[in-house]
DRENTORTOR-977427 format. One record per residue (C-alpha): residue in three letters; x, y, z; residue number from 1. Coordinates in Angstrom, 3 decimals, decimal comma. Layout:
("ala" (X Y Z) NUM)
...
END
This chain:
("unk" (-20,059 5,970 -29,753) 1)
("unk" (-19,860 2,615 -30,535) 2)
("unk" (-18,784 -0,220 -27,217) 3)
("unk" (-15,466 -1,863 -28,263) 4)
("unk" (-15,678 -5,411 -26,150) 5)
("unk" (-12,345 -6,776 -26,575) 6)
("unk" (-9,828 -3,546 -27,489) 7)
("unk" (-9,103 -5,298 -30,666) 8)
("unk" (-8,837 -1,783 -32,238) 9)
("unk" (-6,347 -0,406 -30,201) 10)
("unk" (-4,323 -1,982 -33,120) 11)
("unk" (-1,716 0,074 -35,521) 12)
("unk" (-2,284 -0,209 -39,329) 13)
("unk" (0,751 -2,116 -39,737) 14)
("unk" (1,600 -5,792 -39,023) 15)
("unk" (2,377 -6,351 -35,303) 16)
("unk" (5,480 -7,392 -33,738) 17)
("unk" (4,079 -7,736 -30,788) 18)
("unk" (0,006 -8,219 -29,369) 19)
("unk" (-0,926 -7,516 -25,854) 20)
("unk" (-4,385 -9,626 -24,379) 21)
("unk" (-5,672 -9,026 -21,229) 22)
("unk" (-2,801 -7,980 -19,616) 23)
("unk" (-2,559 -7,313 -15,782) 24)
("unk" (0,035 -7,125 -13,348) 25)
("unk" (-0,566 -7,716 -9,733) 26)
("unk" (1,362 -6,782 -6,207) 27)
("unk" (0,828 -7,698 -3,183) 28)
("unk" (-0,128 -4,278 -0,985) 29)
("unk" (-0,624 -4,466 2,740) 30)
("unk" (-4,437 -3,444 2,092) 31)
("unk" (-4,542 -6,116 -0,876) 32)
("unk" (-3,409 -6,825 -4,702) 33)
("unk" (-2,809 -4,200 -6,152) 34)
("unk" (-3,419 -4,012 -9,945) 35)
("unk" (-0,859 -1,782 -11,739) 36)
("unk" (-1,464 -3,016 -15,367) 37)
("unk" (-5,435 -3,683 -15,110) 38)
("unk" (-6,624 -5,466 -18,790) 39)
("unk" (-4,725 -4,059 -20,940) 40)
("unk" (-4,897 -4,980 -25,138) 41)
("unk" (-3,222 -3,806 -27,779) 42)
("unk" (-0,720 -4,457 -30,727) 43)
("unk" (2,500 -2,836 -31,975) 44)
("unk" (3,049 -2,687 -35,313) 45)
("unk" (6,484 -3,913 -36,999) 46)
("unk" (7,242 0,359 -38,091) 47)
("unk" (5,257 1,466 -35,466) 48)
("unk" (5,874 4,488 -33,206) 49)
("unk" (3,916 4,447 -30,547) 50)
("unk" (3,862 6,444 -27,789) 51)
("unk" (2,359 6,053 -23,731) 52)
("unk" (1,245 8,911 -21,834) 53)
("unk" (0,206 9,392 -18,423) 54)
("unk" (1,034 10,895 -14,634) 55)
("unk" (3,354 9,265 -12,598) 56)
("unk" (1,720 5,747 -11,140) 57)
("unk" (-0,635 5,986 -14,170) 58)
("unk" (0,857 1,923 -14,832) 59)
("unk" (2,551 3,347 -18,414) 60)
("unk" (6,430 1,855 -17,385) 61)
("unk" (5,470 -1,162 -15,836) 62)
("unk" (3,615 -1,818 -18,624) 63)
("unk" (6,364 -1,752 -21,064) 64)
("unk" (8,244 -3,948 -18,037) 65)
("unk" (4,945 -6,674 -17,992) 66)
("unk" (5,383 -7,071 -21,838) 67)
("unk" (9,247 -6,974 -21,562) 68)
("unk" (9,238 -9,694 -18,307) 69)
("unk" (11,010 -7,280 -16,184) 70)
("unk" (8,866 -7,488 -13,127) 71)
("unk" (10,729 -7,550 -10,020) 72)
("unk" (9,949 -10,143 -7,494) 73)
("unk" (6,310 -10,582 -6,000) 74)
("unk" (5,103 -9,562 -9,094) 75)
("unk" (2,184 -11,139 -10,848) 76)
("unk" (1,798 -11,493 -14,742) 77)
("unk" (-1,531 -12,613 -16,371) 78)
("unk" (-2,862 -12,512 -20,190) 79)
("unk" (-1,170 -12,942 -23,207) 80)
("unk" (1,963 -11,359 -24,934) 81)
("unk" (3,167 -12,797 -28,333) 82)
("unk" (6,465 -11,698 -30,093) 83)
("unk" (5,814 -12,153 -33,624) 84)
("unk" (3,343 -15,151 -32,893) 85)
("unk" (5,637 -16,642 -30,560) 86)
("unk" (3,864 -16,555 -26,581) 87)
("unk" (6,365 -14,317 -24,163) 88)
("unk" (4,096 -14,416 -21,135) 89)
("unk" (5,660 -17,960 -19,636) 90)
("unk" (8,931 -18,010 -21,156) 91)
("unk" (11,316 -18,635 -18,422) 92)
("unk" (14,446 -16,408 -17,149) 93)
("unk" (17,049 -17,590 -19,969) 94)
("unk" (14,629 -17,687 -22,596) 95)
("unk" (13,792 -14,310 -21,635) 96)
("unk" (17,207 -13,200 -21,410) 97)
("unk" (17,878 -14,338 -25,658) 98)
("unk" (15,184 -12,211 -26,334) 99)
("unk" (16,414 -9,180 -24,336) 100)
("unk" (18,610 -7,003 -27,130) 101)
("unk" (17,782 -9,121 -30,120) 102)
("unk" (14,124 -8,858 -29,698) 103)
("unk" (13,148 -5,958 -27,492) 104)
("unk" (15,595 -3,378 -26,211) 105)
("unk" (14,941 -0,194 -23,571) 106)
("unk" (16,327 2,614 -23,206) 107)
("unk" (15,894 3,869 -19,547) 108)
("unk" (15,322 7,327 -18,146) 109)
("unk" (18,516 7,801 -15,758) 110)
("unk" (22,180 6,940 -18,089) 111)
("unk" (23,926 7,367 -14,002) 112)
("unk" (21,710 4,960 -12,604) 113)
("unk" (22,332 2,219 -15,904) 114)
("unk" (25,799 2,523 -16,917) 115)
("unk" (28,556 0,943 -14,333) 116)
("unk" (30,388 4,286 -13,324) 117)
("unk" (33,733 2,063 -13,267) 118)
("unk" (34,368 0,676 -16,648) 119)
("unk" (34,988 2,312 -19,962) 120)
("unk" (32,128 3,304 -21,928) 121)
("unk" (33,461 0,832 -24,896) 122)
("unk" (33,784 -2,126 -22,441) 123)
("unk" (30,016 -1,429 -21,931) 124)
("unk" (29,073 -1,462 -25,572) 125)
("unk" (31,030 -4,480 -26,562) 126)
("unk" (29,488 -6,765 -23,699) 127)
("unk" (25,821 -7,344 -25,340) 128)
("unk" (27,983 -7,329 -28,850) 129)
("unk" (29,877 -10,351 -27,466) 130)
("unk" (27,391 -12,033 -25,140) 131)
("unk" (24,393 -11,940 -27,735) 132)
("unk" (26,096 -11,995 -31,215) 133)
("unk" (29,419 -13,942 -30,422) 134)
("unk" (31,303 -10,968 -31,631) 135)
("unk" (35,563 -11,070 -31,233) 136)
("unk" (36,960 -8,475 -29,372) 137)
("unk" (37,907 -6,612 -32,048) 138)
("unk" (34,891 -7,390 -34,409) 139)
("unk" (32,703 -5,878 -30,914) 140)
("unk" (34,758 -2,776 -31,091) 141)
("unk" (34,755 -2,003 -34,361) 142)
("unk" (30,778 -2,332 -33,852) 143)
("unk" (30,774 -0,275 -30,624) 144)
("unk" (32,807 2,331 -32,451) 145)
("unk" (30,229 2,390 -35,486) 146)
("unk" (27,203 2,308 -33,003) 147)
("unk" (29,220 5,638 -31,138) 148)
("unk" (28,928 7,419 -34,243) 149)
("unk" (25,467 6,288 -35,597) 150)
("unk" (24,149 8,160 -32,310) 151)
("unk" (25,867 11,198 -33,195) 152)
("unk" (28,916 10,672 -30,105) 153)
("unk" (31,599 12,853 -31,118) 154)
("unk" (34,908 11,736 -30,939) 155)
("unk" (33,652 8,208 -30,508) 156)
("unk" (37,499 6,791 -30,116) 157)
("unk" (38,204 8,927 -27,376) 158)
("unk" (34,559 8,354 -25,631) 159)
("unk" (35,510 4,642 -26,072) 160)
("unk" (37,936 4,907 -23,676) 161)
("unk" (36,239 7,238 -21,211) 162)
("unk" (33,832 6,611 -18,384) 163)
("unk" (30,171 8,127 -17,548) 164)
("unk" (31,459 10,961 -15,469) 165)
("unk" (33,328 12,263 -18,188) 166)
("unk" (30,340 12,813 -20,601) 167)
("unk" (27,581 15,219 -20,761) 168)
("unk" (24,057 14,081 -19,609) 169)
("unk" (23,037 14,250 -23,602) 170)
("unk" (25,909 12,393 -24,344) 171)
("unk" (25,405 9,475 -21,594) 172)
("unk" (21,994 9,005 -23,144) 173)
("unk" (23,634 8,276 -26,826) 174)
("unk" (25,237 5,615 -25,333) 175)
("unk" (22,415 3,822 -23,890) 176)
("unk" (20,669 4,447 -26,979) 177)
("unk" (23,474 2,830 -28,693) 178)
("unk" (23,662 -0,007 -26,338) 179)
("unk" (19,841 -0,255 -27,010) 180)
("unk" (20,483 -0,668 -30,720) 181)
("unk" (23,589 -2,686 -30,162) 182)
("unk" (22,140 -6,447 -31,600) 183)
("unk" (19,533 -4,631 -33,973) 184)
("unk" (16,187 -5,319 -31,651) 185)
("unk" (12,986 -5,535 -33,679) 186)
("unk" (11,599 -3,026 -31,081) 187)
("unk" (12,843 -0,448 -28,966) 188)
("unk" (11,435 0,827 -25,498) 189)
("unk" (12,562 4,238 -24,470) 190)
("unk" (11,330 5,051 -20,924) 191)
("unk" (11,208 9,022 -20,288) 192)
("unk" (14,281 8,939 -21,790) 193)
("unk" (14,066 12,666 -22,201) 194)
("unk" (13,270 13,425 -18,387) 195)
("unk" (17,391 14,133 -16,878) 196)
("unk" (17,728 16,456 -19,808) 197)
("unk" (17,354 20,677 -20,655) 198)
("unk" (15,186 21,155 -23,064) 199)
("unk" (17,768 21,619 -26,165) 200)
("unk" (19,065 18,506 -25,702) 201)
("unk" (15,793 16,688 -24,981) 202)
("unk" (15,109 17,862 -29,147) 203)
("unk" (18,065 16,322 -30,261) 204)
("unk" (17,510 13,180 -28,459) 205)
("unk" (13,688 12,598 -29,622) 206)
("unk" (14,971 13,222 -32,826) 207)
("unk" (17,584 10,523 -32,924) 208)
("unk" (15,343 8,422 -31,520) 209)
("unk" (12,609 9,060 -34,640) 210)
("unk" (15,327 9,089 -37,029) 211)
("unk" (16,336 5,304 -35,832) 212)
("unk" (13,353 4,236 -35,465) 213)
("unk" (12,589 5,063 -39,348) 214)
("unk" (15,772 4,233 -40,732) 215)
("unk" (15,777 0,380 -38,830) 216)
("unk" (12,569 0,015 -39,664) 217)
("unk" (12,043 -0,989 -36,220) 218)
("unk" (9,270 -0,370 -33,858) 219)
("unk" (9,385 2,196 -31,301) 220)
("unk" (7,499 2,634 -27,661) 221)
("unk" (7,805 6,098 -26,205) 222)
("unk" (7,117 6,313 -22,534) 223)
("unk" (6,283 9,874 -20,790) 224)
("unk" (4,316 11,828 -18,738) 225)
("unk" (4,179 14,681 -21,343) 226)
("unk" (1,840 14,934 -23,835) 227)
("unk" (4,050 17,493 -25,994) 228)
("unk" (7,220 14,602 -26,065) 229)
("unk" (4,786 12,388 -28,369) 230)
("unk" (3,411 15,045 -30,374) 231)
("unk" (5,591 15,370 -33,535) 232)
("unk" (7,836 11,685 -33,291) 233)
("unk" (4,994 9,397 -32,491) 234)
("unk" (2,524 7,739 -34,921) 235)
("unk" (-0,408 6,790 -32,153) 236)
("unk" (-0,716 7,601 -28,921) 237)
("unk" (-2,128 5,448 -26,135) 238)
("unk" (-3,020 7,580 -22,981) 239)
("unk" (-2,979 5,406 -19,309) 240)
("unk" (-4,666 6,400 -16,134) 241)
("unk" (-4,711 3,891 -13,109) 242)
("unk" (-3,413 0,659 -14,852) 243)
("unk" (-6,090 1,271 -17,940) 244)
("unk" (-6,092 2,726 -21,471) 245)
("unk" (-8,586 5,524 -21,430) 246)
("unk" (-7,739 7,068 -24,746) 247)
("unk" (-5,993 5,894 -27,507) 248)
("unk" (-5,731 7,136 -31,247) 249)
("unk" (-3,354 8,038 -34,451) 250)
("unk" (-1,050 10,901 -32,752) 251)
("unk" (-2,802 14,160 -35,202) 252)
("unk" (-6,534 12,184 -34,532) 253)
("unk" (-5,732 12,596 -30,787) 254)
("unk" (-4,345 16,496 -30,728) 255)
("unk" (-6,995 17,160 -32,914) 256)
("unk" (-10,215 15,591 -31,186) 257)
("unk" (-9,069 14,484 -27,861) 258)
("unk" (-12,703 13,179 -26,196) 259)
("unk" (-11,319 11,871 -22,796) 260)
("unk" (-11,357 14,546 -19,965) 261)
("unk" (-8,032 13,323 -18,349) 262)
("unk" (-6,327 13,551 -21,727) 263)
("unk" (-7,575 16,900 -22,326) 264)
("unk" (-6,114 17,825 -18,752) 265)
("unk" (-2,734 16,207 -19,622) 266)
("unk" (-2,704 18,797 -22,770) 267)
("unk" (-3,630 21,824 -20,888) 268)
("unk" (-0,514 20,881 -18,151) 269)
("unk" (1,808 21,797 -20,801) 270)
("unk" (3,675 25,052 -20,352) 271)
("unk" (3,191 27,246 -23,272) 272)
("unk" (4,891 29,736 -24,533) 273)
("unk" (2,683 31,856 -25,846) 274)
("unk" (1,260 33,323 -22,356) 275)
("unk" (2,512 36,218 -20,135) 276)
("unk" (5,151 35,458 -17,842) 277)
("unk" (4,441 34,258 -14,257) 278)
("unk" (1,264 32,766 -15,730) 279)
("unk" (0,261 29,966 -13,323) 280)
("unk" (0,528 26,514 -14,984) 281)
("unk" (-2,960 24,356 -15,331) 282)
("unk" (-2,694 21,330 -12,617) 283)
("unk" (-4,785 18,505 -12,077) 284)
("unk" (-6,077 18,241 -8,633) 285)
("unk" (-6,083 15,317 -6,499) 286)
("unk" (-3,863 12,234 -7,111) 287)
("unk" (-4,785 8,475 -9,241) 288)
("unk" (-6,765 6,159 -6,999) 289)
("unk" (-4,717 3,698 -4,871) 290)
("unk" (-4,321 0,992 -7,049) 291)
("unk" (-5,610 -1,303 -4,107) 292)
("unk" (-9,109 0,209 -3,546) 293)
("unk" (-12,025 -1,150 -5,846) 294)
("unk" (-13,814 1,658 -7,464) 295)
("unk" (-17,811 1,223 -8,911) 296)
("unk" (-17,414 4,317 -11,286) 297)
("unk" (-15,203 5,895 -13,515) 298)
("unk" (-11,550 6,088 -12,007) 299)
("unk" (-10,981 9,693 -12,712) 300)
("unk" (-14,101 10,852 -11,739) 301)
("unk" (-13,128 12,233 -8,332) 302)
("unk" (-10,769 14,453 -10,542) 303)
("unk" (-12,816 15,577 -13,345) 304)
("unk" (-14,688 18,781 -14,040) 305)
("unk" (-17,942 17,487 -15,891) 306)
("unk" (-18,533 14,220 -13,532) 307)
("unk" (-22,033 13,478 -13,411) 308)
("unk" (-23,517 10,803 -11,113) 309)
("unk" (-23,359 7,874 -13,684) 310)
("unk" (-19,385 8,242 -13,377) 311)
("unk" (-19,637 7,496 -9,564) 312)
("unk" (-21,823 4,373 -10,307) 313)
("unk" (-20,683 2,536 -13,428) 314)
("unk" (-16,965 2,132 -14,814) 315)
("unk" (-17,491 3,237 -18,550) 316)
("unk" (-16,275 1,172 -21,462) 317)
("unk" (-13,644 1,494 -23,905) 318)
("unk" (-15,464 2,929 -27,007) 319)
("unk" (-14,619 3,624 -30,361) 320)
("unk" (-15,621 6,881 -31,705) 321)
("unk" (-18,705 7,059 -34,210) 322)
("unk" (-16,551 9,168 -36,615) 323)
("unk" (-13,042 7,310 -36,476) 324)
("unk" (-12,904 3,754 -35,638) 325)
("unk" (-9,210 4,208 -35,077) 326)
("unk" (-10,266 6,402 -32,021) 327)
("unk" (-10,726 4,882 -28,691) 328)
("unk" (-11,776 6,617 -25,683) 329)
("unk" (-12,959 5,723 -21,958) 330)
("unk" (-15,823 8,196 -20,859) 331)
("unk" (-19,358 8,575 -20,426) 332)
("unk" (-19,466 12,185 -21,125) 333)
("unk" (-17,018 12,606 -23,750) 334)
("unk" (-15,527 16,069 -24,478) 335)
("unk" (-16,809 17,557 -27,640) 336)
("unk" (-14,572 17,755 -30,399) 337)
("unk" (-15,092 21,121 -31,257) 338)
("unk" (-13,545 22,340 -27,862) 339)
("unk" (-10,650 20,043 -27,951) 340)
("unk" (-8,416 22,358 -29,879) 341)
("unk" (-9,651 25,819 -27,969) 342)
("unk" (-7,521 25,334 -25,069) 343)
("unk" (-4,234 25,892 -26,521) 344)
("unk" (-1,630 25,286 -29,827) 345)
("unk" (0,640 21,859 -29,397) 346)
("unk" (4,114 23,695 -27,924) 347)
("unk" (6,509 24,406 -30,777) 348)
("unk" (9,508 22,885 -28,846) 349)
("unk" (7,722 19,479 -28,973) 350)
("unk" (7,153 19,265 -33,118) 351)
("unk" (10,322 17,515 -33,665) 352)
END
């Protein structure tokens, strides 16, 4: 393994839209800062879908809010961001706010909890139309109604009219994928936007979502705390575990020779469906590391299976594999590739 000082690799093959330095993102805890987002560099390529993996708390959504600038209050932002060369990190509130839809776009994970329950689903779509592209009213519905039916709404003239109680969960998260797309963003965050959904449905919306993303030509960052979501619309994966990257490679590179222990425990979460029934599902044990406490080893070591005493004494480096420079990974005892693959086939419900 080769030491990787800088991250600069944790780049995708294509041009990037936007480059990440150094990032970190601070609270204030009652026991001390509290680093969420802890150094984090990368880049995001202009066709790039890229997805984020990791446990609740892991730091993968605020993350995608640190590059965004959607920190709430007492929040601390340090490093770099650039939008296509252009520095994001210090813009201020209304310079933020142009960017917001035209630039970057997210999708969240709850449609109840981001569409106003009392106004028209139409009304909804036509605001960002309006406010961001100085649309008439009836140039912003004639866009809301084509954005309806791009997303596969059915009906769209009578959803137009309707509010969020009337449609299906699926169908609420059309429309904030359609809102998302509303002013053509050059990239697109979705945030477990999969997670309020039954499985059927959570298919046809990953595959809207990769169908978009190719057809705009647009970039694409998939947050989620299942390794299975990324596995067939994704075209890197970056894997996050206490505010750090600990793995990160090109999405068949990672299924295929996974060398971080806490990745290889994401992968063997997964329910399959290949076992008896009743089998008992693999778990990690323990929980991430308060983000407040300062650890002198590895930050999953109190977690993982093969920790030897170097873990407990030394925080290992981000490395690039000695067969794949494309292949990051942040272990002292990395897993062998050989036995990545042994544990299990990626589910069939997640190729999509």
């Amino acid at each position: 393994m080769t030491a990787h000082p800088a991250d600069t690799s944790l780049n995708s093959h294509d041009e990037p839209v936007i480059s990440v330095s150094n990032l970190r993102t601070t609270f204030r805890g009652r026991s001390g800062p509290m680093n969420v987002v802890d150094g984090v560099t990368l880049n995001i390529g202009f066709r790039e879908a890229l997805g984020i993996v990791g446990e609740s708390g892991s730091g993968k959504s605020m993350l995608v809010r640190s590059i965004m600038g959607l920190l709430p209050p007492g929040a601390r932002r340090s490093g770099d961001v650039t939008y296509q060369g252009r520095i994001a990190v210090d813009l201020d509130s209304d310079a933020l706010r142009k960017l917001w839809g035209t630039a970057m776009a997210m999708v969240p994970q709850d449609p109840m909890l981001s569409l106003n329950p009392v106004r028209r689903i139409g009304v909804q779509l036509m605001e960002p139309l309006r406010l961001h592209l100085k649309l008439s009213k009836d140039a912003a519905r004639q866009r809301a109604l084509e954005l309806m039916s791009m997303v596969g709404l059915p009906d769209p003239a009578r959803r137009f009219t309707e509010y969020p109680h009337q449609l299906s969960g699926g169908m609420r998260q059309r429309v904030l994928i359609a809102a998302a797309l509303a002013c053509g963003p050059r990239v697109l965050f979705a945030d477990e936007p999969t997670t309020a959904l039954d499985v059927t449905v959570q298919a046809q919306i990953l595959v809207l979502l990769r169908t978009l993303q190719q057809e705009k030509e647009m970039a694409m960052v998939l947050v989620t705390h299942d390794l299975g979501v990324v596995a067939g619309c994704t075209d890197r994966v970056i894997v996050m575990y206490a505010g750090r990257i600990v793995e990160a490679a090109p999405t068949p590179r990672l299924f295929s020779a996974m060398r971080m222990p806490y990745t290889q425990a994401l992968f063997s979460s997964i329910p399959r469906m290949d076992l008896p029934v009743h089998t008992r599902l693999e778990i990690i044990p323990g929980g991430p590391p308060d983000p407040a406490a300062r650890l002198a080893g590895c930050r999953f070591a109190a977690r993982c299976p093969y920790v030897q005493d170097k873990c407990l004494e030394a925080e290992p480096p981000l490395v690039t594999s000695d067969d794949d420079n494309s292949h990051l990974y942040r272990c002292w005892f990395p897993i062998e590739r050989s036995a990545t693959m042994a544990a299990a086939p990626v589910p069939s419900e997640s190729r999509v």
